[in-house]
Legacy VTK file of the C-alpha trace (Angstrom):
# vtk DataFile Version 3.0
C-alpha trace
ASCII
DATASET POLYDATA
POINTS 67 float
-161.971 155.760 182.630
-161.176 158.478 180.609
-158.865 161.302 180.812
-160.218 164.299 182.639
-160.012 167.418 181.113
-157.624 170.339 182.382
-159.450 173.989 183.047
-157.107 176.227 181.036
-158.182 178.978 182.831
-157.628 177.441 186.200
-153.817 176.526 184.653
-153.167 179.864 184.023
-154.283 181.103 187.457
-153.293 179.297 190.141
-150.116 177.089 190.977
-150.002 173.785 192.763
-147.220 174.041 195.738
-145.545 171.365 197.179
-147.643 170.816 200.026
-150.739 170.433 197.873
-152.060 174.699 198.216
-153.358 176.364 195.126
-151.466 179.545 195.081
-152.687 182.204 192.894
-152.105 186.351 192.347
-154.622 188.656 194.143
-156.665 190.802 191.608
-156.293 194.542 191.169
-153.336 195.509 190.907
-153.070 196.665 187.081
-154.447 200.157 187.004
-156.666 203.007 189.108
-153.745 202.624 191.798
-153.729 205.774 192.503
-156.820 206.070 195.188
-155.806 202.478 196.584
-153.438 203.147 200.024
-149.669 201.555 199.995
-150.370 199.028 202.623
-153.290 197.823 200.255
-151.469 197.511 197.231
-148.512 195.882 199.185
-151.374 193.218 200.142
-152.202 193.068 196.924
-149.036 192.121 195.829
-147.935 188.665 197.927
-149.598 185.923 196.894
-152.566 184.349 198.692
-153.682 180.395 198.684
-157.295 179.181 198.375
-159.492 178.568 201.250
-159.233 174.599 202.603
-162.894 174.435 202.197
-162.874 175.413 198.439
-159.865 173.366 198.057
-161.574 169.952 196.766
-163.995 171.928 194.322
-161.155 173.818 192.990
-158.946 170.859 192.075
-161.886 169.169 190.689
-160.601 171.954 187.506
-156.983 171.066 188.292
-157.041 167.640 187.728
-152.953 166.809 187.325
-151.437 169.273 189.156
-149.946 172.650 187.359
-146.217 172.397 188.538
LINES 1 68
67 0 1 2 3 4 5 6 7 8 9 10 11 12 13 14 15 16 17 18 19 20 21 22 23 24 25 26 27 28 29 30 31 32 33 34 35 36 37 38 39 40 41 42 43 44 45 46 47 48 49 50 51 52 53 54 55 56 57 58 59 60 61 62 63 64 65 66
């Protein structure tokens, strides 16, 4: 079998932890902050992990891991 390409996108995005999540950074955050409320942009700043049920198709573009 062949080597399975890496998603470069996906490698730049999310993070394998050591329990096997994806972990990746929640989106908007970067500008127009100033109409979003503090506890929303506090959300927005802690990481979040992908669902279990998109977990298989997701790795499917993470073939090796990204630690």
């Amino acid at each position: 079998m062949p080597k399975v390409k890496t998603k470069k996108a996906m490698l730049k995005r999310f993070k394998l932890t050591a329990t096997g999540k994806l972990k990746f950074k929640k989106c908007g955050l970067r500008h127009i902050l100033t109409k979003k409320s503090p506890g929303r942009k506090r959300k927005m700043g802690n990481p979040d992990y992908v669902d279990h049920a998109d977990l298989g198709r997701m790795m499917r573009g993470i073939p090796y891991g990204t630690n």
